[in-house]
TORKOL-4160 file (C-alpha; in steps of 0.2 Angstrom, whole numbers, padded with zeros to 4 digits, m for minus):
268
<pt num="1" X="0173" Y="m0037" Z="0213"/>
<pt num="2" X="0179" Y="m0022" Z="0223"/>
<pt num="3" X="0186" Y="m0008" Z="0213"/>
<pt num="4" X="0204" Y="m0010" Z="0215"/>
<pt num="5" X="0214" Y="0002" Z="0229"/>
<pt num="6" X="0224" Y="0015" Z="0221"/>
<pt num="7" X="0241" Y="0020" Z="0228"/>
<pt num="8" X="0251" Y="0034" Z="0229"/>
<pt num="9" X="0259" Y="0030" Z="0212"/>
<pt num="10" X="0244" Y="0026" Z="0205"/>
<pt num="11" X="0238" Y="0042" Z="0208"/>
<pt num="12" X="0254" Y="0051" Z="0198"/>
<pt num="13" X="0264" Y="0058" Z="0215"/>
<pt num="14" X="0280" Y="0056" Z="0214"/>
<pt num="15" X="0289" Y="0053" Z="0232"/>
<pt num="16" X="0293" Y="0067" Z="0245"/>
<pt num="17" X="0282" Y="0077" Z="0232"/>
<pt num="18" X="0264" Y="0083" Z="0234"/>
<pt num="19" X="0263" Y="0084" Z="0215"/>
<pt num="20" X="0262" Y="0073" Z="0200"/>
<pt num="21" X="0271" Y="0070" Z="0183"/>
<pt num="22" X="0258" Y="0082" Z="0175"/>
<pt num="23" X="0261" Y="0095" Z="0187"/>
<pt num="24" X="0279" Y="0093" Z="0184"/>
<pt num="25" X="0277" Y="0091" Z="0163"/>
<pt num="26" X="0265" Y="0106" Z="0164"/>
<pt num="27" X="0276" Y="0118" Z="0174"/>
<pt num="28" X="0289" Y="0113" Z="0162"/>
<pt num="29" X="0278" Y="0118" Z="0146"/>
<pt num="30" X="0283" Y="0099" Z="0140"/>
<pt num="31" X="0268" Y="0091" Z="0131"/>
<pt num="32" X="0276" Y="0076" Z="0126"/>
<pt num="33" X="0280" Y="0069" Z="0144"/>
<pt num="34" X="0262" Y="0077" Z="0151"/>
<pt num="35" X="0254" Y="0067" Z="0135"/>
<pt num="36" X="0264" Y="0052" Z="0143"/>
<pt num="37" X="0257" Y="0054" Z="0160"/>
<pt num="38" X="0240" Y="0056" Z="0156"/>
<pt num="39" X="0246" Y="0038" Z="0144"/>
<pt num="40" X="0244" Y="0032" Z="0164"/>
<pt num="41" X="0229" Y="0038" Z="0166"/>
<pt num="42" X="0234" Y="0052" Z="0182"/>
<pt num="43" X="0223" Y="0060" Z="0192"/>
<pt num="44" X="0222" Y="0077" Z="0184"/>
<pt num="45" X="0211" Y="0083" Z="0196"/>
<pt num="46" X="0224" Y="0083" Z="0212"/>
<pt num="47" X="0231" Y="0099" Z="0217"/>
<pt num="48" X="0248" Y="0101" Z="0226"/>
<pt num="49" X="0249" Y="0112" Z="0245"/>
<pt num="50" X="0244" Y="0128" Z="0235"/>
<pt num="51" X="0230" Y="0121" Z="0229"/>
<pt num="52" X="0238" Y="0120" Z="0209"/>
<pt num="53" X="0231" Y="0109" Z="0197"/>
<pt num="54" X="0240" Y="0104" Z="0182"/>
<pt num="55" X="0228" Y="0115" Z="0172"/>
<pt num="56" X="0235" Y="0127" Z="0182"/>
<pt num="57" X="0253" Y="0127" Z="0183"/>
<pt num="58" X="0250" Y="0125" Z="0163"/>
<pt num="59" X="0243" Y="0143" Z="0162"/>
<pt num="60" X="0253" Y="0152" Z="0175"/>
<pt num="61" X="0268" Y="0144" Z="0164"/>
<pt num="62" X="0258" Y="0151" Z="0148"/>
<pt num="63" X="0261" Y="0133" Z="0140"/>
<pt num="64" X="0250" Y="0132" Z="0125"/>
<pt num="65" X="0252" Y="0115" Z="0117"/>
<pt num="66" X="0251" Y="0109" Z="0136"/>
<pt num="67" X="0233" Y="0116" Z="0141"/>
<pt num="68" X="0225" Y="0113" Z="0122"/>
<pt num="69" X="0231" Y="0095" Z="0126"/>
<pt num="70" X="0224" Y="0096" Z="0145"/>
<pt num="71" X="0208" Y="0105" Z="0138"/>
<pt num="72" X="0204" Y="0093" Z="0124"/>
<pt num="73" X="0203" Y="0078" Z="0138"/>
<pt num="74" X="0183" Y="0088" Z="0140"/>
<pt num="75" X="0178" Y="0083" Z="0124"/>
<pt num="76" X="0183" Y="0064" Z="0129"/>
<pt num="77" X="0172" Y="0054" Z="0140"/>
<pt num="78" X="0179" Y="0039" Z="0142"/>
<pt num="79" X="0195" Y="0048" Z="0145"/>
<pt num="80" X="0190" Y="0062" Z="0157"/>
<pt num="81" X="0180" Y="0048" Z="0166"/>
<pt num="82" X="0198" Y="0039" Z="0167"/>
<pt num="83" X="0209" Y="0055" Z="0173"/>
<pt num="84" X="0193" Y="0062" Z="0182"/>
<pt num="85" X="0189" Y="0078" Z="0175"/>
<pt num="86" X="0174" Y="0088" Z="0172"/>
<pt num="87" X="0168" Y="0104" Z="0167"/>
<pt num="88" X="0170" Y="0111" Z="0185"/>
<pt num="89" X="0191" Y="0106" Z="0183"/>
<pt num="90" X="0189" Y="0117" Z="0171"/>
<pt num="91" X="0185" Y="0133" Z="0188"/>
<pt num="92" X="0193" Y="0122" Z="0200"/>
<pt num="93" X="0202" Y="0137" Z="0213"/>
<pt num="94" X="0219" Y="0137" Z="0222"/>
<pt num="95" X="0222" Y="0143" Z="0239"/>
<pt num="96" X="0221" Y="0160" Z="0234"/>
<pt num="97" X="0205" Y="0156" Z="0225"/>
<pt num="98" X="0212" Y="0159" Z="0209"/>
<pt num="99" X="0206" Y="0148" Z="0194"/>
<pt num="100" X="0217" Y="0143" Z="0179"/>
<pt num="101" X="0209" Y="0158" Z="0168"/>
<pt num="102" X="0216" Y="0170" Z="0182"/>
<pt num="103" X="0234" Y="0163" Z="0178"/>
<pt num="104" X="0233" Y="0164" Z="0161"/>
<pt num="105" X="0225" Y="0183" Z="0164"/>
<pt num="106" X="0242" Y="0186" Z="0172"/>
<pt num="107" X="0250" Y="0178" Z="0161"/>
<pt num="108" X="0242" Y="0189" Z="0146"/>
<pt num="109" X="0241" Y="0177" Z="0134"/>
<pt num="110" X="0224" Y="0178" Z="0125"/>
<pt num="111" X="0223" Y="0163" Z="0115"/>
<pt num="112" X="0226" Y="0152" Z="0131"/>
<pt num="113" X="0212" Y="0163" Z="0138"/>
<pt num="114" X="0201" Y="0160" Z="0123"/>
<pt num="115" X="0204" Y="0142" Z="0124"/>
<pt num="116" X="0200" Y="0141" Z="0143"/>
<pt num="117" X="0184" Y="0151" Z="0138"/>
<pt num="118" X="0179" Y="0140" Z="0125"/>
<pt num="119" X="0183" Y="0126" Z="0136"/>
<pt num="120" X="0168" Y="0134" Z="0150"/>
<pt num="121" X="0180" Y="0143" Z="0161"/>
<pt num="122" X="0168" Y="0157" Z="0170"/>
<pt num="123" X="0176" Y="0175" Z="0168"/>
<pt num="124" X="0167" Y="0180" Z="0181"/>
<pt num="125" X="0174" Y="0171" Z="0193"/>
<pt num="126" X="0184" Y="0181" Z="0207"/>
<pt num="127" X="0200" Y="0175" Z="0219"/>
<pt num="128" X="0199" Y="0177" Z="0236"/>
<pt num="129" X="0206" Y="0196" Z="0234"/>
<pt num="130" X="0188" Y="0198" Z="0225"/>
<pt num="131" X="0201" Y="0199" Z="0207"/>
<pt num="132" X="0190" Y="0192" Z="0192"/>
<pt num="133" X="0203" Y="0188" Z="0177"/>
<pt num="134" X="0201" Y="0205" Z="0169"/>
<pt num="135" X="0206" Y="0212" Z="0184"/>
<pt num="136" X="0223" Y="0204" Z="0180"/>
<pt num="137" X="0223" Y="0206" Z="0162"/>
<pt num="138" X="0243" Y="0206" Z="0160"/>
<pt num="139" X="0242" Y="0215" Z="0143"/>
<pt num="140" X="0227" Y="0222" Z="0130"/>
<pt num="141" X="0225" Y="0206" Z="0120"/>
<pt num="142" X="0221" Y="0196" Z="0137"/>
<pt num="143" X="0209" Y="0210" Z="0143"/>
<pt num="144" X="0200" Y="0212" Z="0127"/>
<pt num="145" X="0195" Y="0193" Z="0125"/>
<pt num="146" X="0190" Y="0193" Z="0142"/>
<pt num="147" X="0181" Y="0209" Z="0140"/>
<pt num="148" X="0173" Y="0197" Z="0124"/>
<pt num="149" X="0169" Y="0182" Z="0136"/>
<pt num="150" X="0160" Y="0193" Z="0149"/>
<pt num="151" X="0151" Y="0203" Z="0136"/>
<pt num="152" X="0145" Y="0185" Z="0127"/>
<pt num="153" X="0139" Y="0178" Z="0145"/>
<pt num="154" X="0130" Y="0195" Z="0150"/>
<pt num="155" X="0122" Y="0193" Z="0131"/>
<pt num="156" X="0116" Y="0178" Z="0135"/>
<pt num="157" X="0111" Y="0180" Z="0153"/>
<pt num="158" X="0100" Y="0194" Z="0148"/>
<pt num="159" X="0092" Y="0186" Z="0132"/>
<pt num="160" X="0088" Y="0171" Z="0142"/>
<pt num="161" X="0079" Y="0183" Z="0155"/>
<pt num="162" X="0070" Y="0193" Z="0141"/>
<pt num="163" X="0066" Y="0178" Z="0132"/>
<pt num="164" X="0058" Y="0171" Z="0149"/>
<pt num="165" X="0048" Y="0189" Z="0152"/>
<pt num="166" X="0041" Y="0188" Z="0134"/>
<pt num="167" X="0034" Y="0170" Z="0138"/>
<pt num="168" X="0027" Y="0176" Z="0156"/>
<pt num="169" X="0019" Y="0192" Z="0146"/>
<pt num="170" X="0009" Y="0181" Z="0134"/>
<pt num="171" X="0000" Y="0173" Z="0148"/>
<pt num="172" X="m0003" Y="0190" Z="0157"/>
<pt num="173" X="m0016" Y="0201" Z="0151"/>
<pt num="174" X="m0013" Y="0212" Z="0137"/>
<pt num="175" X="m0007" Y="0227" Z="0150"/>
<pt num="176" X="0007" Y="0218" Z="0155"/>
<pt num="177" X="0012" Y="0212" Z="0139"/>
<pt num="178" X="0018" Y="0229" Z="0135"/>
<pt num="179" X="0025" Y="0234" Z="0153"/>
<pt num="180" X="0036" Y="0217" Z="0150"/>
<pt num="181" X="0043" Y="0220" Z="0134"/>
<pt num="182" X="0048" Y="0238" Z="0139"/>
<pt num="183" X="0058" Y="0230" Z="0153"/>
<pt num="184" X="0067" Y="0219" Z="0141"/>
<pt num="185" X="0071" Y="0232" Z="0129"/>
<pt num="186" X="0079" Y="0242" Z="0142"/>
<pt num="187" X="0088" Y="0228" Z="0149"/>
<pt num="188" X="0095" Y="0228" Z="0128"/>
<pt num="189" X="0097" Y="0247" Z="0130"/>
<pt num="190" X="0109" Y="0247" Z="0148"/>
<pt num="191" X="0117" Y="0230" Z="0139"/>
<pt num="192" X="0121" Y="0239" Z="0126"/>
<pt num="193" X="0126" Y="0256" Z="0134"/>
<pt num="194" X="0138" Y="0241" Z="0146"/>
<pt num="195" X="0146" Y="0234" Z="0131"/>
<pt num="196" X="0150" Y="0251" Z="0125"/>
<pt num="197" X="0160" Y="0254" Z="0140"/>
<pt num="198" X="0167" Y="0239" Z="0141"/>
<pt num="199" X="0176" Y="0243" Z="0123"/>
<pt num="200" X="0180" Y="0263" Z="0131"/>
<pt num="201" X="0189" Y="0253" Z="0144"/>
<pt num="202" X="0197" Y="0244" Z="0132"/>
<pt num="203" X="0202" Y="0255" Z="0119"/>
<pt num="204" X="0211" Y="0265" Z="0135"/>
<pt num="205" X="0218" Y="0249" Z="0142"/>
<pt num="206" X="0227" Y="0247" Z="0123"/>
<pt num="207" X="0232" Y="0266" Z="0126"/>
<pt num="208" X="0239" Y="0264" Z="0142"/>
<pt num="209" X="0249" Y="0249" Z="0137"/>
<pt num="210" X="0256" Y="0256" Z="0119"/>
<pt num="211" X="0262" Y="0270" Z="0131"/>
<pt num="212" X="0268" Y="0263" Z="0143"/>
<pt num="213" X="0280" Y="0255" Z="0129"/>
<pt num="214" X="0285" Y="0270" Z="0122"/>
<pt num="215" X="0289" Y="0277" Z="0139"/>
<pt num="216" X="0299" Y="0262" Z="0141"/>
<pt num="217" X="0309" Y="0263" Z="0126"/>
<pt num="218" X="0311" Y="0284" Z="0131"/>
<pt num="219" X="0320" Y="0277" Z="0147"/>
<pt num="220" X="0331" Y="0263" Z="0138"/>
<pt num="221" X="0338" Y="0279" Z="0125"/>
<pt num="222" X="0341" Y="0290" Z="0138"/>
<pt num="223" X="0349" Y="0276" Z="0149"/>
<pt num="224" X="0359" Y="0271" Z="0133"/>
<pt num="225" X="0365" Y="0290" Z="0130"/>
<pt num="226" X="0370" Y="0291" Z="0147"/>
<pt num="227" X="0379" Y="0273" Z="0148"/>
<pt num="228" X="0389" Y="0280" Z="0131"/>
<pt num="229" X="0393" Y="0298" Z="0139"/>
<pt num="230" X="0398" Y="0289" Z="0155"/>
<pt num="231" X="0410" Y="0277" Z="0143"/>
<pt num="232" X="0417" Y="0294" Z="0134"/>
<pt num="233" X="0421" Y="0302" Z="0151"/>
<pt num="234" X="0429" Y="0288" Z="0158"/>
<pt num="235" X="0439" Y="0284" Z="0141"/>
<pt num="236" X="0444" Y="0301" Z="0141"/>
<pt num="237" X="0450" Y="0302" Z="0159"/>
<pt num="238" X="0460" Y="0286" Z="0155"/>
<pt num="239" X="0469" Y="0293" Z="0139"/>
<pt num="240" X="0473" Y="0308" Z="0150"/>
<pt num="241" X="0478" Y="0299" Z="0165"/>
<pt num="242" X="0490" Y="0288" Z="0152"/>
<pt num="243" X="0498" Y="0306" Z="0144"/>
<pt num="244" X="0503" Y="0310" Z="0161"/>
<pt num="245" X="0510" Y="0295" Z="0168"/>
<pt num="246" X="0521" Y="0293" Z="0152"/>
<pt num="247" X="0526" Y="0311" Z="0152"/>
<pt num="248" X="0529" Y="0309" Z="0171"/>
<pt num="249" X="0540" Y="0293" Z="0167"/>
<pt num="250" X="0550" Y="0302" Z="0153"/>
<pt num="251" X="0553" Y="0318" Z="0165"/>
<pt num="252" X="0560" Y="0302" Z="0178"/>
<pt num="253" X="0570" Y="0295" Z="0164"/>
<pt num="254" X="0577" Y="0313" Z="0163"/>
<pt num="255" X="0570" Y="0315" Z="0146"/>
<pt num="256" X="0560" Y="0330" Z="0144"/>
<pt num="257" X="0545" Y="0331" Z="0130"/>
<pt num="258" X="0549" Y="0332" Z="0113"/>
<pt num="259" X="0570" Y="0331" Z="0118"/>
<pt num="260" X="0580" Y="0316" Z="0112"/>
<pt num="261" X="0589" Y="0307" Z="0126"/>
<pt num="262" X="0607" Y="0311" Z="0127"/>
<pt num="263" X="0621" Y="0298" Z="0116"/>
<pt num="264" X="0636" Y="0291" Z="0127"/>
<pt num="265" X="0653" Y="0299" Z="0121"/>
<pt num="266" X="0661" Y="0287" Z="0109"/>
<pt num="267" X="0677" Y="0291" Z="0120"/>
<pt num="268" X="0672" Y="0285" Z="0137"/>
């Protein structure tokens, strides 16, 4: 039997729209009504004109309970089977090559960034304007489990080489052995000397941030003190410019300062 033709509400678009009730539930950081679209089993995988997935608008909106329950479909076969996701959903790119761990860089939320790291997202992974997500690292929490991600992959990556020379070595004669494993220590040694830079950059990144802040607050005082000198002039000028128009009205009335006006004679 032929699978059965899917429409365009069957996919999850919703007319004269190029994006689905997830997108929609995602952008609005509304986990109930995305949990009761994916209920239908939508096409998480479809992304609108600028190439958004759900997964996307979710992080760009910093939506937490939304992207832990989009990110949780992973450990679900039958289910990512169903709304047809995969670990490369996970890096799937917009039109400006941006994946969803570049939004939530921007976004500078960290745990949506340890989540989407945990999840497989690559934090290596650069846009079309050659941006990885620390690159747009939108505060120091962001940048530092980033910074974490890319140390832990880089770790790996070179254990995994290391570990490959030491097995080539023990098939080589005893000459090489030696030559190899001096390699692979100084692979640890520049590892090493990059992680230590890596927390430099950092530390300054943290330093950066905290004063930026205090410069920040700085301009909001001095904007303040001006604002309530500003409010003292004019508060002043309008208690002056009151004095003088009643004087001026009094001197009208023929009523000098600080003279009484004159009675009518009881006679006339």
């Amino acid at each position: 039997m032929p699978p059965k033709r899917r429409t365009k509400r069957d996919a999850g678009l919703l007319a004269g729209s190029d994006r689905t009730d997830a997108h929609f539930a995602a952008t609005a950081g509304r986990s109930d009504l995305l949990e009761e679209a994916m209920a239908q089993n939508i096409d998480l995988s479809h992304a609108d004109k600028d190439g958004m997935t759900a997964l996307h608008c979710a992080c760009a909106r910093s939506a937490r309970g939304c992207v832990r329950l989009l990110l949780g479909v992973l450990n679900d076969e039958k289910r990512s089977h169903a709304l047809r996701v995969d670990e490369a959903w996970v890096d799937a790119r917009d039109k400006q090559g941006r994946t969803a761990l570049h939004h939530a860089a921007v976004r500078g939320d960290p745990s949506i960034v340890e989540m989407l790291v945990a999840a497989g997202a690559d934090p290596a992974s650069t846009s079309k304007a050659n941006k990885t997500p620390a690159d747009l690292a939108g505060s120091s929490g962001a940048f530092a489990a980033l910074a974490a991600a890319t140390r832990a992959v880089d770790r790996r990556e070179r254990f995994e080489g290391a570990a490959l020379r030491s097995h080539v070595a023990r098939a080589k004669a005893p000459g090489g052995v030696f030559a190899l494993l001096e390699a692979a220590r100084r692979e640890e040694a520049e590892l090493a000397a990059e992680t230590a830079m890596l927390d430099s950059l950092h530390r300054e990144a943290e330093e950066r941030v905290l004063l930026q802040r205090q410069l920040n607050m700085e301009a909001a005082m001095e904007k303040k003190q001006m604002e309530r000198r500003e409010t003292r002039r004019r508060l002043r000028a309008e208690r002056k410019a009151a004095a003088e128009k009643l004087l001026s009205d009094k001197l009208d009335a023929g009523i000098t300062a600080g003279q009484p006006p004159a009675l009518e004679s009881a006679d006339e």
